[in-house]
C-alpha positions in Angstrom: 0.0 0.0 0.0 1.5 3.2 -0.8 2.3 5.4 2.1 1.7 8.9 0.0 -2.4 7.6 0.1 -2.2 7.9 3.7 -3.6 11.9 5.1 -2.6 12.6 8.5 -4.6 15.0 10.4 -4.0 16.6 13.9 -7.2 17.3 15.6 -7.6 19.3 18.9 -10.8 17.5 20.2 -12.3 14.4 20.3 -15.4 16.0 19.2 -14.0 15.7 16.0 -13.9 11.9 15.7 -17.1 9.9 16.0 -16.9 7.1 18.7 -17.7 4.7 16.3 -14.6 5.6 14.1 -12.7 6.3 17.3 -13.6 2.9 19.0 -13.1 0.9 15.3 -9.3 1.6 16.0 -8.7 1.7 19.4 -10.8 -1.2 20.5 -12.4 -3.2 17.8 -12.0 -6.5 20.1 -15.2 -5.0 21.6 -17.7 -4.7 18.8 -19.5 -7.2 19.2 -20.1 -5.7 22.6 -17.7 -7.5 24.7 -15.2 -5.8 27.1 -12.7 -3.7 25.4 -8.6 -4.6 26.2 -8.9 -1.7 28.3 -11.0 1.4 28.6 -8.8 3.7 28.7 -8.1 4.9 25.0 -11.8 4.4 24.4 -13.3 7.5 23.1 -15.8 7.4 26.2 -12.7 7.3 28.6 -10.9 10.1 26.4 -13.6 12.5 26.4 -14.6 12.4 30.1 -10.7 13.9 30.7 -11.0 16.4 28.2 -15.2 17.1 28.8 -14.5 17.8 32.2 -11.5 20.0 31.6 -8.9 17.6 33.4 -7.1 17.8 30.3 -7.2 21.0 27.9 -6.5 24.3 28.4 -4.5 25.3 31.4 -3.5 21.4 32.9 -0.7 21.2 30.6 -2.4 18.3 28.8 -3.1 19.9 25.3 -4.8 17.2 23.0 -3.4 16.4 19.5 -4.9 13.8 18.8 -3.0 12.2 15.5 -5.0 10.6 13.0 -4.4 8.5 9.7 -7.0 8.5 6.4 -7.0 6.3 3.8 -10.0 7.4 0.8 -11.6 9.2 3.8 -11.5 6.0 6.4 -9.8 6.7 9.3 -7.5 3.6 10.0 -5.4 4.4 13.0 -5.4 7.3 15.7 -3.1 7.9 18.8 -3.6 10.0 22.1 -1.2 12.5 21.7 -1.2 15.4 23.3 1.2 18.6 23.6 2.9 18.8 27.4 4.0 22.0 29.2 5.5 19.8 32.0 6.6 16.6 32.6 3.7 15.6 35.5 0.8 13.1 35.1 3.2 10.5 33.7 4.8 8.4 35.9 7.2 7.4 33.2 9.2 10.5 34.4 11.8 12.5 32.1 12.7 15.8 34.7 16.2 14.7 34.5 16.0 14.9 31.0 14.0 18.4 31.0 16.5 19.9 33.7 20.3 18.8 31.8 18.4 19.8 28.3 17.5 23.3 29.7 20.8 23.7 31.4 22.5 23.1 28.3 20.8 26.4 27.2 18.0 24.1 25.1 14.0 24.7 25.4 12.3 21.2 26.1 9.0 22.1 26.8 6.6 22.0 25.0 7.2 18.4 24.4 4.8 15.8 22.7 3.4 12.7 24.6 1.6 9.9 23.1 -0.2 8.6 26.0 -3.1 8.0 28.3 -3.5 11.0 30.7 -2.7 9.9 34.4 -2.8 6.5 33.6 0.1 4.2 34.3 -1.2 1.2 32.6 0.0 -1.0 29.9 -2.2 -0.7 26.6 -1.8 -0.2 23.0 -0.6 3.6 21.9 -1.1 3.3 18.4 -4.4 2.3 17.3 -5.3 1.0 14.3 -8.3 -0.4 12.6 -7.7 -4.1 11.5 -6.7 -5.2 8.4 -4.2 -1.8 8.3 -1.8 -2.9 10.8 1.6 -2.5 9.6 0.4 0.8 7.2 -1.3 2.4 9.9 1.0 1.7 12.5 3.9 3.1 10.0 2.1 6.5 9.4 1.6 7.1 12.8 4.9 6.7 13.8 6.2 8.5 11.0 3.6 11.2 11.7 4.1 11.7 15.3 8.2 12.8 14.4 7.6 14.4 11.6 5.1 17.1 13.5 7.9 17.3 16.3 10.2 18.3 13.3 8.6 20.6 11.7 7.5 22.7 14.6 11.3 22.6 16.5 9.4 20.2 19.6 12.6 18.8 21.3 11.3 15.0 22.1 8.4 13.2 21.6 7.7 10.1 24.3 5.3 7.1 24.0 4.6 5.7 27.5 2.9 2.4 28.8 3.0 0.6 24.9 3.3 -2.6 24.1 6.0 -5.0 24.0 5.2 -5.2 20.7 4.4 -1.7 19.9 7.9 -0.9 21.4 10.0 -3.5 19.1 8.2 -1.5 16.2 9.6 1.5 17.4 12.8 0.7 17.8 12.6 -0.8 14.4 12.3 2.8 13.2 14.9 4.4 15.2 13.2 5.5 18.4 15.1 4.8 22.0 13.5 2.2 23.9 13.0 2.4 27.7 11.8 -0.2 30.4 10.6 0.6 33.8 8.6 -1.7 35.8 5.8 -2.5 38.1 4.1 -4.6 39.6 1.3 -7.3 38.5 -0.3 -9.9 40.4 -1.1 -13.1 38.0 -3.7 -15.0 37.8 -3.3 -18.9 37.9 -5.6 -20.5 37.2 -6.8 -19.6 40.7 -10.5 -20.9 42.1 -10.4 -18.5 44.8 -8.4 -16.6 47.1 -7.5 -19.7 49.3 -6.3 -21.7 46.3 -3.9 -18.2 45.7 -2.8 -18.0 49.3 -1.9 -22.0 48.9 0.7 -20.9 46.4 2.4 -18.7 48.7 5.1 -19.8 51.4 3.6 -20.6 55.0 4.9 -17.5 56.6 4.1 -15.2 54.0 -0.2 -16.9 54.0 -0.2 -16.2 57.3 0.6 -12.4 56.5 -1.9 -12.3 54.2 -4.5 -13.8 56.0 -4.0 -11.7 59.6 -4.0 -8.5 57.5 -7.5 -9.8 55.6 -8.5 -10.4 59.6 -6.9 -7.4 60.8 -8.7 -5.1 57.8 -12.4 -6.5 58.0 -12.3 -6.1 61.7 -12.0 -2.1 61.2 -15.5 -2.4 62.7 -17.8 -1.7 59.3 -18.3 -3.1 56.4 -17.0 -3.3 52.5 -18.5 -3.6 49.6 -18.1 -3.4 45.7 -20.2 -1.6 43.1 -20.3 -1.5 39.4 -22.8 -0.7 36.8 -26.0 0.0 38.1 -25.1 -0.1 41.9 -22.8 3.0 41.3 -24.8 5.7 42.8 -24.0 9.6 43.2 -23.8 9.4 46.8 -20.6 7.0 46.5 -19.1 9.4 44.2 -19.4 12.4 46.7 -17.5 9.9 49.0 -14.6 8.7 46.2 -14.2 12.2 45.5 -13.0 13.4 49.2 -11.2 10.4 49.4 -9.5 11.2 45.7 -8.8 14.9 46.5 -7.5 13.7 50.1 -4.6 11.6 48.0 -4.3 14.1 45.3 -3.0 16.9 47.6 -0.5 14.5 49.1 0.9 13.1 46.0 0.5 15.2 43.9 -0.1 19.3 45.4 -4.0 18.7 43.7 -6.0 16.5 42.0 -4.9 15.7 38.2 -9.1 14.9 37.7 -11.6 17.5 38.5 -14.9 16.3 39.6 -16.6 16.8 36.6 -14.6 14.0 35.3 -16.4 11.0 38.0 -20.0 12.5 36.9 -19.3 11.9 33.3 -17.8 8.5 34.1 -20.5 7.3 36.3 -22.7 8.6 33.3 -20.8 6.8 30.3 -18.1 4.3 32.3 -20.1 3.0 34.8 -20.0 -0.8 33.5 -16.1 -0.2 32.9 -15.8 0.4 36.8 -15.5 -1.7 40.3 -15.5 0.7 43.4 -14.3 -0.7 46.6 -15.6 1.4 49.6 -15.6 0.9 53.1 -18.2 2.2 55.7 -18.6 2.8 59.1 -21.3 4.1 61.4 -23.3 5.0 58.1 -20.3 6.7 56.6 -18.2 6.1 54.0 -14.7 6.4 55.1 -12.2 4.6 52.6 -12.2 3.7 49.1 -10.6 2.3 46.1 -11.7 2.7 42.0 -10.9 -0.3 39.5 -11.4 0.1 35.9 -12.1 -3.5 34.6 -10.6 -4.6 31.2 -10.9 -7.7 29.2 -8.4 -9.6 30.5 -7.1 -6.9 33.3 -8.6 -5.3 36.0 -6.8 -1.4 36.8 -6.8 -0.8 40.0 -6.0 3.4 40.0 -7.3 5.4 42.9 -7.4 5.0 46.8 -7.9 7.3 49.5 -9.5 7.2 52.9 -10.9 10.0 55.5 -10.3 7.2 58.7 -7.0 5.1 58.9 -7.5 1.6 60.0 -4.6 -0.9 59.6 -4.0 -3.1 56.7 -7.7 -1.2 55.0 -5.6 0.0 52.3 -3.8 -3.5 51.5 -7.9 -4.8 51.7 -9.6 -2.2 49.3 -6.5 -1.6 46.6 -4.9 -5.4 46.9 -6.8 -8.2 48.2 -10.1 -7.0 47.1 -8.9 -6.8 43.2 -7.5 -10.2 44.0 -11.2 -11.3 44.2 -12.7 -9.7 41.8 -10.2 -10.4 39.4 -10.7 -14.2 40.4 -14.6 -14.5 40.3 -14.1 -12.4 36.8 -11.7 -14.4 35.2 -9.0 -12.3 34.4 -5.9 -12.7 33.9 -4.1 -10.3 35.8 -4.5 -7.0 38.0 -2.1 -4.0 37.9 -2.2 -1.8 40.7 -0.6 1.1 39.6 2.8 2.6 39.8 5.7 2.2 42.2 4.9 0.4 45.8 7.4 -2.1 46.7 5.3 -3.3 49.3 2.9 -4.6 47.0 5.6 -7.6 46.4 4.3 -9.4 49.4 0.9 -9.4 49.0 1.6 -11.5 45.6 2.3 -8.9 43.1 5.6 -9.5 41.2 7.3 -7.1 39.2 7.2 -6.6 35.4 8.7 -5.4 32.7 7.1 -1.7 31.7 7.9 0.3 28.3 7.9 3.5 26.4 9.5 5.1 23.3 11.2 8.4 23.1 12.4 10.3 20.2 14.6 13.5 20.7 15.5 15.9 17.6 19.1 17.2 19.0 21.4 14.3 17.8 24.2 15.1 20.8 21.1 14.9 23.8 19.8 11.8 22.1 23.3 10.3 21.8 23.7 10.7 25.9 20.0 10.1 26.5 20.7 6.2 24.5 24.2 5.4 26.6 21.7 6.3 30.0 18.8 4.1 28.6 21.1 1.0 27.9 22.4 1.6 31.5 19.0 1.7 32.8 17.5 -1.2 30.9 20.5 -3.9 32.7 20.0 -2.1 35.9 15.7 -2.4 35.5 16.5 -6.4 35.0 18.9 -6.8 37.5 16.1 -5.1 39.8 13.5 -7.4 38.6 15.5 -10.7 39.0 16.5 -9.5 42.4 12.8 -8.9 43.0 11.2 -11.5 41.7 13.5 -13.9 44.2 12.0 -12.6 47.2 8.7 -12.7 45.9 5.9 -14.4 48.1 5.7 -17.6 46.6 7.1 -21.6 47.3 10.0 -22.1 46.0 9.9 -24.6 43.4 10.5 -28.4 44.7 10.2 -27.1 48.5 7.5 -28.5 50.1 5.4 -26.4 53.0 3.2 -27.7 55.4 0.6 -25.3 56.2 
């Protein structure tokens, strides 16, 4: 297929795109009305952030959304957007921005293809089937050709595929790993038949924090779809603003953004939330994939021990069980999630970066960072939770 037939277009809203033609590329797994990979490059996920102003004007999130035609069909898209600042990421580049701008260089605004907020593994470039590798190809292409012609200094693709990120490097771009960490599901029945995996001492952990939790002196409890009421989103949103202005100075979502979700995402969504004496006073959002469940916000108003490691941990455990999925990722960072079953993995992002010399030291500290990422993971992986193969435990 010649390349030259393909029209890129940049477009500044998602308004712009219908969902159907959105949706055709970035989850067509899901048109026969099944569960998409995962929500979040759906065009219902997309426009809540930029509906509800969490991304736009002023947040340092501009969208640029980068499209591909072929005889007026668009066959692939990405979630690009124009960045002011390197926050929201959590694939973080401030060393980067701080030894580029010392060097006398501008590096903001830079370009991001990714999914606002959102540390989760997906696809980055989406493309309807049938127009893999051509779509694919132009979008790639496109993405550093409109950091070239308007003097952008890098261009980074975070949370893609393995696959996605062997493409990419097929092409030229640097490839990074980072990691996190994943619990996995085997096969499990249920949360005992987990725990039976695990060493003795590290099953009795687990099972005196489950104890140790539930005993807080309420109860918990999981909505989705058409439990999700707006009372529990008054809750979430304390608890959310709570753990924004820790982590982060203030919330990266407004509140706008839950109220369209609850609206449009409410099937896409598990909400763990605990209550006592009639009020709700912790909670935890899951965004449920086909295969994955997301677990992605916590925060609490009353601190009971081991309620976190309950709502964000053990509690996706279960759903994830009685769903069927395969896996759970629980976000970014958090060593501690390692004994409670979740073992690292391998995370990755591509990263282009116009001035030749910058790019030339930014690919000697990747290579460096990619043995010392594995080392980390091995290392990791050995004190994970589990019986050692061919040891035999009595309970």
């Amino acid at each position: 297929m010649d390349q030259a037939q393909i029209e890129i277009q940049v477009l500044g809203s998602l308004s712009q795109i219908s969902a159907q033609d959105w949706d055709a590329c970035a989850c067509p797994e899901a048109v026969d009305g099944g569960r998409p990979m995962d929500p979040f490059t759906t065009h219902r996920f997309l426009s809540a952030l930029e509906e509800s102003g969490s991304v736009g004007a002023g947040t340092g999130w501009q969208p640029q959304y980068l499209t591909a035609y072929l005889d007026g069909m668009m066959i692939a898209a990405a979630p690009l957007y124009a960045k002011s600042h390197s926050q929201g990421e959590y694939i973080f580049d401030h060393n980067w921005a701080h030894a580029y701008e010392r060097a006398g260089g501008r590096y903001y605004p830079k370009l991001q293809v990714a999914v606002p907020f959102t540390p989760a593994t997906g696809r980055r470039f989406l493309v309807r089937p049938g127009y893999e590798g051509v779509g694919q190809s132009a979008l790639l292409q496109g993405m550093v050709q409109l950091a070239a012609d308007n003097n952008v200094s890098t261009v980074h693709v975070t949370f893609c595929t393995e696959a996605e990120a062997q493409v990419g490097q097929e092409i030229g771009l640097m490839h990074r790993t980072t990691q996190q960490f994943h619990w996995l599901n085997d096969g499990y029945s249920d949360f005992d038949d987990f725990l039976a995996a695990l060493s003795s001492r590290k099953r009795k952990t687990l099972r005196k924090e489950r104890r140790q939790a539930n005993d807080f002196g309420g109860t918990i409890q999981t909505f989705s779809g058409d439990e999700l009421r707006p009372e529990h989103w008054d809750a979430f949103w304390m608890f959310y603003q709570d753990t924004g202005a820790r982590k982060w100075g203030s919330p990266y979502l407004t509140r706008q953004f839950f109220e369209i979700a609850h609206e449009v995402m409410a099937d896409d969504m598990a909400l763990v939330l605990a209550e006592r004496n009639g009020v709700y006073v912790a909670g935890a959002l899951n965004f449920i994939g086909r295969e994955t469940l997301f677990g992605r916000y916590w925060g609490c108003i009353e601190h009971h021990p081991c309620l976190h490691f309950e709502l964000c941990y053990y509690r996706a455990i279960d759903l994830a069980i009685a769903e069927g999925l395969r896996r759970v990722e629980a976000g970014a960072q958090g060593e501690h999630k390692l004994a409670r079953g979740y073992m690292p993995t391998q995370t990755h992002s591509l990263h282009w970066v116009g001035d030749p010399g910058f790019a030339d030291a930014i690919a000697r500290y990747l290579e460096a960072e990619r043995e010392a990422i594995d080392q980390e993971i091995e290392l990791l992986t050995d004190y994970g939770p589990f019986k050692k193969v061919d040891v035999e435990e009595q309970q």
